[in-house]
N, C-alpha and C positions, 0 to 999 in steps of 0.2 A: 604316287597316283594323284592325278589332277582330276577336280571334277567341275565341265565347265558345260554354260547351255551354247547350244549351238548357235546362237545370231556372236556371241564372245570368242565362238571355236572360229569363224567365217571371216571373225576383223582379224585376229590374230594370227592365222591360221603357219605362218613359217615358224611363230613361234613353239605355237605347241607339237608341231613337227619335230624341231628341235629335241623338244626335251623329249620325245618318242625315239629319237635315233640316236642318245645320251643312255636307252633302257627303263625310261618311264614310261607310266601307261597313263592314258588322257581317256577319261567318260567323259562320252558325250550325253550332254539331259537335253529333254524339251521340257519345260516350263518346271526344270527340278527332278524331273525324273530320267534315270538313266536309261539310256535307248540303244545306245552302240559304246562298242570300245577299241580305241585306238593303240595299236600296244606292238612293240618292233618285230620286223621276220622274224624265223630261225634261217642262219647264217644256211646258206644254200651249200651240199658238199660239191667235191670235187665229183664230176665224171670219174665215175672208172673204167677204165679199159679192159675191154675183156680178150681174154689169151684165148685164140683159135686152136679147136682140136684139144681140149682140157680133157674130155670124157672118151677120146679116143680111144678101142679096148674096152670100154667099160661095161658094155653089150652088145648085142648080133643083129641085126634084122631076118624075119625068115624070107627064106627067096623068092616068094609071093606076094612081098610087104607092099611091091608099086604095081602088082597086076591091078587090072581096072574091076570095081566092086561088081556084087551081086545087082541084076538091075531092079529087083525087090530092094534092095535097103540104098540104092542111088535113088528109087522114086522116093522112099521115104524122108529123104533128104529134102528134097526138090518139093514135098509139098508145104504150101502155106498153113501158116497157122487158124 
């Protein structure tokens, strides 16, 4: 861990990047005191792909499930908060 004021963070600034992307971590101070800190991602995963049709079988809908709602709980929807 490096601890530096920020006008030394702003001349230097590829280098303490550097040692950010090596796994170290850089505070930044103003006038000595620590204000932010500069410290590497977590390594992003892979996308996963997802399998269509996984839960196929795994429950029903009742035969009503897409009839159009009650128009009581459609206005209820519909109104603003």
């Amino acid at each position: 861990m490096i601890r530096v004021n920020i006008h030394e963070a702003k001349t230097h600034l590829s280098r303490y990047l550097q040692h950010v992307a090596e796994g170290g971590t850089v505070i930044l101070c103003r006038y000595g005191t620590p204000v932010a800190e500069i410290r590497p991602l977590a390594a992003e995963a892979e996308p996963t792909v997802r399998k269509l049709g996984v839960d196929q079988g795994c429950f029903t809908l009742d035969a009503g499930f897409f009839d159009p709602l009650p128009k009581d709980l459609e206005n209820a929807f519909a109104q603003e908060a």
